[in-house]
N, C-alpha and C positions, 0 to 999 in steps of 0.2 A: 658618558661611556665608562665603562669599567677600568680603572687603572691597576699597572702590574710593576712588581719591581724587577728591574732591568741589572745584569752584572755587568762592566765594562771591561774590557780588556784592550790591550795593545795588539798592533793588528802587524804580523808577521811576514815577511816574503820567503816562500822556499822553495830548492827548487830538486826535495826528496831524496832518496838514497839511489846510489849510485847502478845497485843489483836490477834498479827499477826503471832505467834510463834506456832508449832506443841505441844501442850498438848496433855495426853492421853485424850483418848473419858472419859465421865462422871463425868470429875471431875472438881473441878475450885480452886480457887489460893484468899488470903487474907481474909481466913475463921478464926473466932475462936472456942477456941478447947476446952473443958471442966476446963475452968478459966483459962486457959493459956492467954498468950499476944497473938495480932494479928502479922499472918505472913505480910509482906511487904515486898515489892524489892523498892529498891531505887537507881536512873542512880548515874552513879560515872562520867558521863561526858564525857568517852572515847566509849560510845556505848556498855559499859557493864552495869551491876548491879550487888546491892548487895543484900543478906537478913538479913531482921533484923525481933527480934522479938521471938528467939527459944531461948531453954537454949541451955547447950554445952552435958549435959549427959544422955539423950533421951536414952532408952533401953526397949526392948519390941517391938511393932511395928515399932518402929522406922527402917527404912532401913541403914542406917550410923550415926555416931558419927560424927557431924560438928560443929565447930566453928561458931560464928556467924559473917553472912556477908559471907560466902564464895561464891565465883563463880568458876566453875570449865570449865577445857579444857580438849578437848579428844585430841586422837591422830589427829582426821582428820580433823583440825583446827574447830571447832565449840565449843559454846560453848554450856556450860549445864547450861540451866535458872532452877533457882530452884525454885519451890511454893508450899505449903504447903497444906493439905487436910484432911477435920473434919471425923475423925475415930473413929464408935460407939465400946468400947469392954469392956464386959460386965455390971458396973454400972458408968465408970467412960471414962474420954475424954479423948485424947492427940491429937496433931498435926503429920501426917506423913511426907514425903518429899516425892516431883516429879522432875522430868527431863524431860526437852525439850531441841532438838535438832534443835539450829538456826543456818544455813549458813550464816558466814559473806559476807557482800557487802561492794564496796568500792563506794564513792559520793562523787562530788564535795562541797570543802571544802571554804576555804575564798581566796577572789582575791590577786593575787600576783602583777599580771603587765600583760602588753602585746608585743607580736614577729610580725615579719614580715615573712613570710616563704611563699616558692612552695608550690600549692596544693596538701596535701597529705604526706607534711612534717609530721602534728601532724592530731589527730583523730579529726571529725568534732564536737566532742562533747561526750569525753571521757578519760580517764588515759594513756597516753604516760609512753614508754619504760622509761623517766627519770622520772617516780612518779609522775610528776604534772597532773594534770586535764585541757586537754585546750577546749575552744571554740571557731571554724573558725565564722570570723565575713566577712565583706563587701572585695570584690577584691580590690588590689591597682594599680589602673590602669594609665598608663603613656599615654597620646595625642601622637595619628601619628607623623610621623613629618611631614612636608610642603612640597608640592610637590615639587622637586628639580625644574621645570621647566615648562612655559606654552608658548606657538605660536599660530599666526593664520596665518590661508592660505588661500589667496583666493585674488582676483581685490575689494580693500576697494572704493566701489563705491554702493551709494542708491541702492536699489532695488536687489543688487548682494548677493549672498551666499559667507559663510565665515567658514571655518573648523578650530575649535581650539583644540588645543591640549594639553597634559597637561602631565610630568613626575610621576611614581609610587611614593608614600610614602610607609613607613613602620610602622610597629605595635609591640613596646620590647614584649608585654605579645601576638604575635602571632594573634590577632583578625583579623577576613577581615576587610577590611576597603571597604569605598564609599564614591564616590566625591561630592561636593557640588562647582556647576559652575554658577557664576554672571557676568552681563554685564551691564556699562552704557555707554549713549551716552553725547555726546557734541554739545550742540544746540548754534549755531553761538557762539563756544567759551566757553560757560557756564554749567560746570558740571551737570548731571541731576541726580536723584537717582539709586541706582543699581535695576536690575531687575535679582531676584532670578528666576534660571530655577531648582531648587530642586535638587533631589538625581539621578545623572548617575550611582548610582551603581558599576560598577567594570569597567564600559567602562571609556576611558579614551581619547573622543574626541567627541566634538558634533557640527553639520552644522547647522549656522543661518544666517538667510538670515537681512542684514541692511535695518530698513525701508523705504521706498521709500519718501524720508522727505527732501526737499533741505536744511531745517537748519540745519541738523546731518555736524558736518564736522569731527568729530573726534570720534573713541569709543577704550572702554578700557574692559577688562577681568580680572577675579579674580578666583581662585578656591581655598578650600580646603579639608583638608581630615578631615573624621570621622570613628571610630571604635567601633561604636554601646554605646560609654561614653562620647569621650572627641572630640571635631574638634581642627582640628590642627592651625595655624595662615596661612593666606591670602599669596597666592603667585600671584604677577599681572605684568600683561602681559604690553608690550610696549605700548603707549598711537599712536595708528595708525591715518592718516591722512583720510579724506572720502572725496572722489569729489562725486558729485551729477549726476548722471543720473537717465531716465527714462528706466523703464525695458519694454521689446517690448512685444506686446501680439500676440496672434497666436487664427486664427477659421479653424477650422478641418470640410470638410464635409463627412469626411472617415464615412457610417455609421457604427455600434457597430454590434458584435454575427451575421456577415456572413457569412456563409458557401461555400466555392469557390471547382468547380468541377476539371477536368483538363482541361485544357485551358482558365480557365478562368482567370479575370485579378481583380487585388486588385489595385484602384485609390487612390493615396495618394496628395489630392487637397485640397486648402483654402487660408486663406489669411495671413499676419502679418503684423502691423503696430507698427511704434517706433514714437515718434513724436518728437524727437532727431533729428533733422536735419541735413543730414551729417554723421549720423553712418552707418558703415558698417554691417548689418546685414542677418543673414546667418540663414537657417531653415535645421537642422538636423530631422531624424530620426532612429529609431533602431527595433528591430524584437529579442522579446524572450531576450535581451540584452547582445545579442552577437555580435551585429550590430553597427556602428556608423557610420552615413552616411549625405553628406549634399544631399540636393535636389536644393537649388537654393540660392545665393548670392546677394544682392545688395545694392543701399545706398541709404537710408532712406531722401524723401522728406517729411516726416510729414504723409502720405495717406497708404491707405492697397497695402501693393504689394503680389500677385497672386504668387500660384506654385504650380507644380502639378509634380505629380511621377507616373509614371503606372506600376505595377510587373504583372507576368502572371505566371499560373501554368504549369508547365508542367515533366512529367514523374516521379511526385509525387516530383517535387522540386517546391518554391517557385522562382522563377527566374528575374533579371535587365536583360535584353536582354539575353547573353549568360552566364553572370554572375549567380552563382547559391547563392542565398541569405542563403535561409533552407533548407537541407536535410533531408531526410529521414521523410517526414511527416505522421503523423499520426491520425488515421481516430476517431476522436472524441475529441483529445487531443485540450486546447485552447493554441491558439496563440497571442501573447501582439504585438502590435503596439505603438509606442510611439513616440510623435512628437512635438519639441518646436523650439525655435527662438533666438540667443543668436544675442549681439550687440558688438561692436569692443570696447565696455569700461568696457565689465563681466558682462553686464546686461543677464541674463536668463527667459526666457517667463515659464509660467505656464505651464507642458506638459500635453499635448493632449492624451488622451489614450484608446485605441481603441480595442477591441477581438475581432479573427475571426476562423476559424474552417477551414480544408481544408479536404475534401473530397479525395482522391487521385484516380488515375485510379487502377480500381482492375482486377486482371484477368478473363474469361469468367468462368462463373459454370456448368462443363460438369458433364451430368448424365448416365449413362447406365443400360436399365432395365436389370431385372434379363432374364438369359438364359437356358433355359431347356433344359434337354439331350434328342438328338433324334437318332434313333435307325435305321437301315435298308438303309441305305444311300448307294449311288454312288458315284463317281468321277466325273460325270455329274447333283450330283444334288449342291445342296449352300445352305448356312444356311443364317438365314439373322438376323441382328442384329439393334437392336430401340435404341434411347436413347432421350434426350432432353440438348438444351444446352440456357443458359441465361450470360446475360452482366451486370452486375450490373449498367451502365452508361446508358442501353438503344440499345446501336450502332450493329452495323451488326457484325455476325461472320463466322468464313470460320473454318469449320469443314472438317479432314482429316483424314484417316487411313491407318496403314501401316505394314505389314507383312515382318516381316526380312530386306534385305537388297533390297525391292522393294521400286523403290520410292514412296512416300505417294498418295493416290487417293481421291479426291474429293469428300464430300457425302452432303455436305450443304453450303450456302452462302449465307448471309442472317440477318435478324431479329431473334433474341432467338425465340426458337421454339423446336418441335420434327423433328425430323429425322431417317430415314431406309436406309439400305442397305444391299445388299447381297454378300455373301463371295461365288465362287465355292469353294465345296470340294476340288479339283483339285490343287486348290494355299495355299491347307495347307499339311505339312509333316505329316507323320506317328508318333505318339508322341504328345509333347507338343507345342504349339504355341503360342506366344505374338500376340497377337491383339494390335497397341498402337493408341488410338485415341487419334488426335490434334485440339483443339480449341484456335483462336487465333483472337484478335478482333482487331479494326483499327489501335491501338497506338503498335500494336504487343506485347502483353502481351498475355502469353498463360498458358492454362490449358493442361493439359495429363491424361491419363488413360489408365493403361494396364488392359487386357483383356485377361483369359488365357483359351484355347481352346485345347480339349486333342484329337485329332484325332487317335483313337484305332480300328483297323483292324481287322477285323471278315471274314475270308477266308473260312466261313462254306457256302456249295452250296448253293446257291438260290433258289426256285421254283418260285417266285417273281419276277419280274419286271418290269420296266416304260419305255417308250419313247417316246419323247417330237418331235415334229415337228410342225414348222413356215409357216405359209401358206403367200401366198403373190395376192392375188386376183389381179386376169389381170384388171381389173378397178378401183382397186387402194382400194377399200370397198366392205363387201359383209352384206348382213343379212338373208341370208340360205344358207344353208352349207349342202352336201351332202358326204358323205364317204363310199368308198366300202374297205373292208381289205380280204384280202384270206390270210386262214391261214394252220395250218394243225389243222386236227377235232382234235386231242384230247389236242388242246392250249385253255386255258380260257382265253376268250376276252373282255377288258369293254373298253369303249372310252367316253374322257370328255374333252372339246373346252373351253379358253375363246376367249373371242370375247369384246376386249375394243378397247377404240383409244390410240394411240401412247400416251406414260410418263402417261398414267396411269395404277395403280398396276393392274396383271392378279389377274382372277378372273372366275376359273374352276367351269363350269356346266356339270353335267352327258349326255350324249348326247343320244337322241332314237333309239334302237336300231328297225328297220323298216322293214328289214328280214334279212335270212337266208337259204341260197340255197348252195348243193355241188356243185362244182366243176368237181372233179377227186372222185376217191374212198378214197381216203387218205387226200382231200382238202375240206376247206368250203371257200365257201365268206359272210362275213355280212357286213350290210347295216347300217347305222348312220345317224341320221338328227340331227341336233341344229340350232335353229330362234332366229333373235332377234332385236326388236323393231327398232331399226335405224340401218343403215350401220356403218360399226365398221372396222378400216383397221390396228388391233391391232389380227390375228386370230393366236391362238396355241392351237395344238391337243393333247394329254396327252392319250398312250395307257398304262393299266393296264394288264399285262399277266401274267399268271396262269399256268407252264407245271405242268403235272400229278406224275412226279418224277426225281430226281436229275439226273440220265441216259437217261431221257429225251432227244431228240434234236429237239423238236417242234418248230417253229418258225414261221413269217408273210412272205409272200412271194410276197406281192402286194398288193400296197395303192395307191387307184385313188380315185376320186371324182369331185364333180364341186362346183360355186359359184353364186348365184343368187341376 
């Protein structure tokens, strides 16, 4: 622990000035008293007093018989100031006595000498357990000592980096400590001044690059330590030898903050020159500095030598041919490029340094509208289902859906877009059903979405129903359409056509009804027309019927017509 120097002093008891002492209310002290002497206290030098001034055989108002000069002690170490007070009774005077109660203090008395001690050995400015009175003055503080050790690392050559190093010191009274690291160089032989690089703080190694100066032939290192008082003395490093080289430079025309999609390609091209004649110099680069890689090697005629590196994206890596450089990239996250030119004597080029952003391939975004519950259904009718699907890149996508263990079926291929299709009743179970639709775009990245569909069976009779039939026009198109149906009289009959052309959606119109004639006595036949402005060789008829009761057995017994 940190030691402090201590003053001692003699440790005092008092018991203050008299102005400052509890007197009763209304009265006051050093009166005279009808021809008597004046009362008076006089210090006796120990921090008491005495009184003078009274006689010894006071009786009558008098409160005690005292001696003169007494001071007196109570039990609870205080003592009793006594002062005196002008009392009228009847034609003549005397003086009475008072008491006040003073609490002794104890105060620093006269210097003794001074200690050395831990903080907290004695009070910072107060009476210690051994009676004396001390005062904590200034810390005594001991210097670091010298760092046990200093090295440098690195090719002592102009223009090159150099990593020095330096052993911990220590601190007796515990203090941190922080370095103080100097360097000078040797210009053809001749010492030059040191150059102070300041406070390293706790680090304990710092990289300087030698200046590119053919007179440097030699340079030396110094460091010491400090603990916020004292620096320790100089520890200096081996006096190192410097050959002269020129350090290679490098132009990058990678440009900066590109944004690359998938498949696309990051050119890493430019130039380096050394004008070293004869050096072997080599242009590395790195990615996020996880990377160390060279791009191109050769030796140095003096002139810029060319080099180029291509990487390409793909499947959300950054990729060298099959080599995969960066994984797992991400979509807004920056990316460090960095790119310099080292020479075969430790010379290092300034690095080139470059951001870029990578986009990755993302999955298609399948959407499906909402689906409403429909009621009164067949086995022969189908629901059909809409949705929309998007590529975040742009590219085509191949939409699929799949029911159980049937294989997937085709509904889009294509540009992001809408899309429909329709399910027959018939291909879903009784219960619940998976719908799972697949979106899946060029680089095969896909999207899914289930779809849950509750197929619940109502076996309550019907009076209701539909039947659908395809006409097929012997000329291949029609655009009037004629229908005769014989039914039995008491079936309700409504008939509605569409009429489009082939892969496009039906689109049911009510059809006219044109007569109605019996038959038999139990039968009708009615008559249906539907027109329409161009020939259409898309034709489906849609009969709506009506029996009169669940015992019913009404039924259609003949459907002819023609096509015009």
């Amino acid at each position: 622990m940190a030691q402090y120097y201590y003053d001692r002093y003699t440790a005092v008891e008092s018991i203050g000035s008299p102005s400052s002492w509890a007197w009763p209310a209304n009265s006051w002290w050093n009166q005279q008293g009808g021809g008597y002497p004046n009362l008076s206290l006089a210090p006796r030098g120990d921090g008491s007093y005495i009184i003078t001034g009274i006689g010894t055989n006071y009786t009558g108002d008098m409160a005690y018989d005292l001696p003169v000069g007494s001071v007196l002690y109570n039990s609870s170490g205080y003592v009793n100031a006594i002062r005196g007070t002008k009392v009228d009774h009847s034609a003549w005077h005397m003086s009475a006595i008072e008491f006040a109660n003073i609490p002794k203090s104890t105060v620093r008395g006269s210097y003794v000498g001074s200690v050395v001690a831990e903080n907290g050995t004695y009070p910072a400015n107060g009476k210690a357990s051994d009676g004396y009175w001390y005062v904590r003055g200034s810390m005594l503080n001991n210097a670091p000592t010298v760092p046990p050790s200093i090295t440098a690392t690195g090719t002592f050559s102009t223009g090159t980096n150099v990593t020095i190093s330096w052993g911990a010191s220590t601190d007796s009274e515990g203090s941190a400590i922080s370095y103080y690291l100097e360097r000078r160089h040797y210009k053809n032989g001749v010492a030059q001044a040191w150059d102070s690089y300041g406070s390293q703080g706790v680090s304990r190694s710092l990289t300087l690059s030698i200046p590119d100066d053919p007179t440097i032939n030699r340079v030396e290192y110094r460091v010491r330590a400090y603990d916020g008082n004292a620096f320790s003395a100089y520890r200096n490093s081996t006096i190192y030898e410097v050959t002269s080289n020129k350090v290679p430079t490098i132009t990058l025309n990678t440009t900066d903050n590109r944004t690359l999609f998938e498949n696309d390609s990051l050119s890493i091209d430019g130039t380096t020159t050394d004008t070293d004649t004869g050096n072997v110099i080599t242009v590395r680069y790195s990615l996020n500095g996880v990377t160390d890689k060279a791009i191109a090697t050769a030796i140095s005629a003096g002139v810029a030598i060319p080099f180029s590196k291509v990487l390409q994206v793909k499947n959300s890596k950054l990729m060298d041919g099959e080599t995969v450089l960066l994984d797992n990239l991400i979509e807004g996250q920056a990316n460090t490029l960095r790119v310099w030119a080292t020479d075969d004597k430790g010379g290092v080029s300034t690095e080139q340094v470059r951001t870029f952003f990578v986009t990755p391939n993302r999955p298609p975004s399948l959407t499906i509208d909402s689906f409403t519950q429909k009621v009164g259904l067949i086995d022969s009718d189908y629901i059909t289902i809409t949705g929309s699907v998007v590529d975040p890149e742009g590219g085509n996508v191949l939409v699929k859906y799949q029911i159980g263990e049937v294989n997937p079926i085709q509904v889009h291929d294509g540009p992001g877009g809408k899309f429909t299709f329709d399910i027959p009743l018939a291909n879903l179970i009784d219960g619940e059903n998976s719908i799972i639709l697949l979106a899946t775009d060029s680089l095969n990245f896909t999207s899914q979405k289930t779809l849950k569909v509750t197929k619940a069976v109502n076996k309550t009779e019907l009076l209701q129903s539909v039947r659908r039939y395809k006409a097929l026009p012997p000329k291949g198109s029609a655009k009037n359409v004629i229908i005769w149906v014989q039914r039995d009289i008491n079936l309700s009959l409504s008939a509605e056509a569409s009429m489009v052309m082939q892969n496009e959606a039906e689109n049911f119109v009510e059809m006219t009804k044109t007569n109605s004639a019996p038959v038999t006595d139990t039968i009708t036949e009615d008559e249906f027309t539907i027109s329409s402005d161009l020939p259409k060789d898309d034709i489906v008829f849609q009969f709506n019927m009506t029996r009169s009761s669940i015992d019913s057995t009404d039924s259609i017994h003949l459907i002819s017509g023609g096509f015009e």
